[in-house]
N, C-alpha and C positions, 0 to 999 in steps of 0.2 A: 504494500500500500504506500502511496508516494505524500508527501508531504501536506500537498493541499487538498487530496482525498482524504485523509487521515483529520483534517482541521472541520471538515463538511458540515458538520454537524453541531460545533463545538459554539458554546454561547455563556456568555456574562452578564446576563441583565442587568440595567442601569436606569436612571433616571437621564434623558436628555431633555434639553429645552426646547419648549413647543415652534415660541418665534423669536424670531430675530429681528432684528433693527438694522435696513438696510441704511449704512453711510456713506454718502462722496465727501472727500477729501479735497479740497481747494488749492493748489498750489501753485507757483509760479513756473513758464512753461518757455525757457527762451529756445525758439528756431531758429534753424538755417532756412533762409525762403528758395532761392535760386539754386540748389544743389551740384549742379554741374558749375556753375558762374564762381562757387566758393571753391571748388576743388580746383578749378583753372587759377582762380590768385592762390591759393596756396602753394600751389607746386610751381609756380612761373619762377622762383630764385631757386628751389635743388634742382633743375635742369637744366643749368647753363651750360653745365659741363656733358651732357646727352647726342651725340654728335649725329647728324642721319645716318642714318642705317644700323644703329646698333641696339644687339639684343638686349632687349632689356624683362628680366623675372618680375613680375608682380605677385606677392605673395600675400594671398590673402587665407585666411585661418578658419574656425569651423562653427565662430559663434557667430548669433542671428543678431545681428547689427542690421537697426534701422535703414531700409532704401539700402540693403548693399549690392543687387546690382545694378542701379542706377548709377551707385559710387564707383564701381567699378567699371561701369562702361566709361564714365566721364574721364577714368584715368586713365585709358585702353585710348581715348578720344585725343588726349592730351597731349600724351606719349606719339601718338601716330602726327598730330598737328607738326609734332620736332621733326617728326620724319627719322622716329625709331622705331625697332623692330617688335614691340610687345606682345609675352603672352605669360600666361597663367600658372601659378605653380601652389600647391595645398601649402599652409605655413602650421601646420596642428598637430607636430611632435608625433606623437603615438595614436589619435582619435582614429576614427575610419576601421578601427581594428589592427592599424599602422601596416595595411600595405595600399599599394599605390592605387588600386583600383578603386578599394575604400573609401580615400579620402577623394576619391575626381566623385564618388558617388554623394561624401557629404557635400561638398561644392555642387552639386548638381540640387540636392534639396534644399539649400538653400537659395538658389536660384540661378545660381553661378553656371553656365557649360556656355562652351563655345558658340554655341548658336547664340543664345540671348545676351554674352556681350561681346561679340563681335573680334575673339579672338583666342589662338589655339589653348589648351590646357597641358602641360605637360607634368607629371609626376614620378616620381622614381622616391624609395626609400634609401639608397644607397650614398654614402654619405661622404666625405672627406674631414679630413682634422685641420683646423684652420691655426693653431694655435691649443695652450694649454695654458691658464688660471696657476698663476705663481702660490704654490702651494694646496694648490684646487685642482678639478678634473680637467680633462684634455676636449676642448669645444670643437665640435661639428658643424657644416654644410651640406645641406644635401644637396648631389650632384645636379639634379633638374636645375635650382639657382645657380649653383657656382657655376657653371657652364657659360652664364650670360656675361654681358659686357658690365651688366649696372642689375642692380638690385631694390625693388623698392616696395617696403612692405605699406600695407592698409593696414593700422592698426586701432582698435580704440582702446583710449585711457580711463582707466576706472580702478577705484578699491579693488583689493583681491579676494578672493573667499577663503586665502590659506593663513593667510596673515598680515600682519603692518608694517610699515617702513616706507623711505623715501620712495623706492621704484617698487611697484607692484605692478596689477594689468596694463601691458603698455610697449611699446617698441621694443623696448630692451628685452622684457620676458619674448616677446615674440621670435626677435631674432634669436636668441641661446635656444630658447623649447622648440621654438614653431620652426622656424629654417633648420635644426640640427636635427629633424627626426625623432623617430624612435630614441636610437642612439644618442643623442644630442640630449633630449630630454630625459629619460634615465640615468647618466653621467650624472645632471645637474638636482636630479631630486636625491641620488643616492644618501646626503649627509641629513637630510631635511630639513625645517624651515630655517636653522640659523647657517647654516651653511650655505642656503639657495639667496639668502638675505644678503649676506657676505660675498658670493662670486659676481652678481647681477650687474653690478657696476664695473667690475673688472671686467667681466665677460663679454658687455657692450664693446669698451674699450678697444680692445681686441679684434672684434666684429669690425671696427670702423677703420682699424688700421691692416688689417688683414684679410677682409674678406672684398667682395664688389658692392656691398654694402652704401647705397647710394645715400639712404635715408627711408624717413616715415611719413605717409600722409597722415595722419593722428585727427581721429575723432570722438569728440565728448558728445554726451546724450545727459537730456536730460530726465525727470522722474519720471517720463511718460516715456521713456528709452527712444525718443525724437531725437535727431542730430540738434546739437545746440549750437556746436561750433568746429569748424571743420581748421586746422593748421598744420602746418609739418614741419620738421625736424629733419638737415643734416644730419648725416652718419655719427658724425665726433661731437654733435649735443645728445644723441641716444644714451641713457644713460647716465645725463648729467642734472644740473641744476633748474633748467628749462621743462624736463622730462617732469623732473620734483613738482614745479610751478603747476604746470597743465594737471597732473595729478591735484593738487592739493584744489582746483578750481572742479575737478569732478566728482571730491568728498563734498563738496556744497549744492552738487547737482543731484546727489542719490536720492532716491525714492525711500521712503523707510517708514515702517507703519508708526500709527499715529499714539502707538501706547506705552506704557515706559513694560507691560506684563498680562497676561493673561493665563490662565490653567492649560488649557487645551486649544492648540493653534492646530487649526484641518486646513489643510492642502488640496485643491482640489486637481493637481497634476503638475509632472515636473519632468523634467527637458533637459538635455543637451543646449537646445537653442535658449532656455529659459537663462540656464547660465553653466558655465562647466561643471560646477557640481551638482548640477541637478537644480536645487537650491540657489538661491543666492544667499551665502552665510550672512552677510551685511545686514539681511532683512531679517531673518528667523533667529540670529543674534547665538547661530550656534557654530562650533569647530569642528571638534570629532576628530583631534590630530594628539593622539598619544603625545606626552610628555607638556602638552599647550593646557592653560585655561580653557575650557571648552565653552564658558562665557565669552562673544563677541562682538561689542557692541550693547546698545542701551535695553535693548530688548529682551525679554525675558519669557522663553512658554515652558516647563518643565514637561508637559507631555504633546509631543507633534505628530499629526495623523496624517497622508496622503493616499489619494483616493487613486490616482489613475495616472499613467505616465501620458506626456503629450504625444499625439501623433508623428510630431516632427523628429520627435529623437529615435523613431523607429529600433524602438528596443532596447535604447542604451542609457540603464540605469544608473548612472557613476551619482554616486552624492545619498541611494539610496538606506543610506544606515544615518543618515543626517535624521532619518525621522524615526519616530518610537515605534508605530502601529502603523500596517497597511492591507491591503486586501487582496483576494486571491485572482480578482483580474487583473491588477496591475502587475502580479509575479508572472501573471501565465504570459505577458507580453516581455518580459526580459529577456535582453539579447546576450549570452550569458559571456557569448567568445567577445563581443566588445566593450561589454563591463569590465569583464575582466583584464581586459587588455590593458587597458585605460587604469584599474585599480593598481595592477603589479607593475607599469612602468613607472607611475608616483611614489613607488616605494610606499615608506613611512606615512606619507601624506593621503594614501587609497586603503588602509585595513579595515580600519571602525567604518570609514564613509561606503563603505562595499557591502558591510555585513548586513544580512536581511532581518527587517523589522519582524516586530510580532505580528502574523498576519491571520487574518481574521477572514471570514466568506462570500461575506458583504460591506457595506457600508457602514448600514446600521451598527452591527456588531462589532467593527472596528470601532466607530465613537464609543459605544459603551465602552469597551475596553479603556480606552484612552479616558476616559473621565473617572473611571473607577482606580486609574493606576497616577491621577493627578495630585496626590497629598490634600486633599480641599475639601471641603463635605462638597456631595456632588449639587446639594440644589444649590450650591452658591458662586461654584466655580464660573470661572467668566471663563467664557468660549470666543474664538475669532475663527472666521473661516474666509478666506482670499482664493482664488483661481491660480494663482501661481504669483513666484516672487516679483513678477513684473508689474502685478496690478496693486499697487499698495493705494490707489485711492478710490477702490469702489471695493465695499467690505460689509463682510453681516458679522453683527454679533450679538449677543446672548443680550437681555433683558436687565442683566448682572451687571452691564457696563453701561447703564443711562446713563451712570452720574458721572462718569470718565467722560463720555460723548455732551452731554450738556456742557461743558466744565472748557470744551476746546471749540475754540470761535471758527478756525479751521476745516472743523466738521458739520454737515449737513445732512440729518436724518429724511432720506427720503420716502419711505415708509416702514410696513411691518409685512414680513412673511412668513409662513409656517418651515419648520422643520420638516420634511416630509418625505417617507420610504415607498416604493411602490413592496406588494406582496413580498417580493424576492427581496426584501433589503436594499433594494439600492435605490441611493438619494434620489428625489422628484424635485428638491427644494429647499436651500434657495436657490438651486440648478437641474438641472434635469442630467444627469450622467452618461455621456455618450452623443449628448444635443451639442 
């Protein structure tokens, strides 16, 4: 009998809350209007040095950035206007299952193939040593890039979900992880976060002096994950003070729920595309990195439920031990060779966040679960429940958190809904599961 045959049947009666109070969140929302027009001034000074006819790599990575192939054709458009020779190359380390076919398939689901931006894809996992970190590991190229005359990645800059420090999501991580491969990224996780904190800035270094490393077109988003501001980066600023700047301007842009705590945070599905770990730790305010505080961030849920993984991550559950409790259609869709892939090449940073919740048959009895396992008497517990970490300003919560929602000017109750299970246990409401 196999594991979620064996759970079939299995049940925890609880008291859950009837309704909810649906809330919008009100926040400030800056765009890019013209998105081709800001990518053309951004890149018009790293391309002096771009000469016609030369290959040039654009390396673009595996997460669902706002309009990324509009951004990537405008760069494909750019590049072609110099009367260089542009095409495509995966920049995602290990994702894809870390072979080459893989990754041209996450680029294809996120919108990326040669048909819809106007230029070849090439990929190869095989890699070259560009250099080796003084005291640190020996850094990688994957051939597909190094091959070219110039190098330029797409990257956006944002908080990390593994940790904190000057450089986190952003050109610098891109080029060490995402240009070095498998290989490349394995090296770099092997010591874990203080040693990956420690090489980032040498590692750039290196990149800018060693490889064809052109530079970064760098994009910030804001709460509503909208481009806010589209700039780029020289090879030999990657990695430095400017890198720091941009970053500390996209700590002020993040999205992040509007409570300092609640019992029981439900999930209503999580993604690759939502964020690399499934999760955005930023928001759910958790680690899950052996020898780390597992507190991160202002936010606080001691028990987290996830209902369903998104369609877009087509299997790939990395980040799924981030939550307590979850269900047995969300396990039947795990894709185990690219979880796993992705878990053991992070090392240290993929054990806890791999391991499988307590999974429960439906819905329903995953929330019981989860509120019975909250420390709280249960009719008191406050509940939140969001669609994924991306939507932090449309949210339902429990009856338990009036006086928190009264109390913030910010929030706007836009009405009341029922809790509600069809026969089979699974949620009708405040979403319909599967809708």
């Amino acid at each position: 009998m196999d594991h979620l045959e064996a759970i079939r049947d299995l049940r925890f009666p609880a008291q859950l809350p009837r309704r909810l109070l649906h809330v919008r969140r009100h926040m400030e929302r800056p765009r890019v209007g013209d998105t081709p027009a800001a990518v053309a001034h951004a890149l018009a000074p790293l391309l002096v040095s771009v000469q016609p006819g030369a290959r040039v790599a654009v390396g673009v990575g595996s997460r669902g950035i706002h309009n990324l192939p509009l951004i990537v054709r405008s760069v494909i458009q750019v590049l072609r206007a110099r009367g260089a020779a542009p095409y495509i190359v995966p920049a995602m380390g290990s994702h894809g299952g870390a072979t080459a076919a893989g990754q041209v398939g996450v680029l294809a689901r996120l919108g990326i193939t040669a048909e819809s931006i106007g230029a070849p894809i090439e990929a190869a996992m095989e890699v070259v040593e560009i250099g080796r970190i003084p005291g640190g590991p020996a850094l990688y190229q994957g051939m597909d890039s190094h091959k070219a005359q110039h190098t330029l990645l797409i990257s956006r800059i944002k908080p990390h979900t593994d940790f904190r420090g000057k450089l986190e999501s952003g050109p610098a991580k891109m080029a060490v992880i995402g240009l070095g491969k498998q290989t490349g990224a394995q090296a770099m996780h092997v010591g874990g976060t203080a040693s990956f904190q420690a090489y980032l800035a040498p590692a750039a270094t290196i990149f800018a002096q060693r490889s064809n490393l052109l530079g970064a077109l760098c994009l910030l988003e804001n709460a509503h994950e909208e481009t806010a501001r589209i700039t780029a980066l020289p090879a030999q600023a990657i990695g430095g003070a400017e890198e720091e700047a941009l970053l500390n301007e996209a700590r002020g842009l993040l999205g992040r729920i509007p409570f300092n705590a609640v019992e029981v945070l439900v999930v209503r599905e999580m993604g690759k595309e939502v964020s690399g770990t499934g999760f955005d730790t930023n928001v759910i305010g958790r680690l899950r990195i052996p020898g780390q505080d597992d507190r991160f961030g202002d936010f606080f849920a001691p028990v987290i439920a996830v209902l369903d993984l998104t369609p877009g991550t087509h299997g790939h559950a990395s980040g799924i031990g981030l939550a307590d409790v979850t269900t047995a259609r969300l396990v039947r869709k795990i894709d185990w060779n690219a979880t796993y892939t992705n878990a053991i090449t992070a090392g240290i940073f993929g054990l806890q966040r791999h391991a499988l919740p307590i999974t429960m048959a439906n819905d329903e009895r995953a929330l019981e679960v989860a509120v019975r396992c909250c420390a709280h008497p249960v009719d008191a517990a406050r509940w939140l429940f969001m669609r994924n970490t991306l939507a932090v300003d449309d949210l339902w919560v429990s009856e338990t958190m009036q006086p928190e929602v009264d109390a913030n000017p910010a929030l706007e109750v836009l009405g009341e809904t029922p809790l509600a299970f069809d026969e089979g246990g699974v949620m009708q409401s405040p979403w319909a599961m599967g809708a």
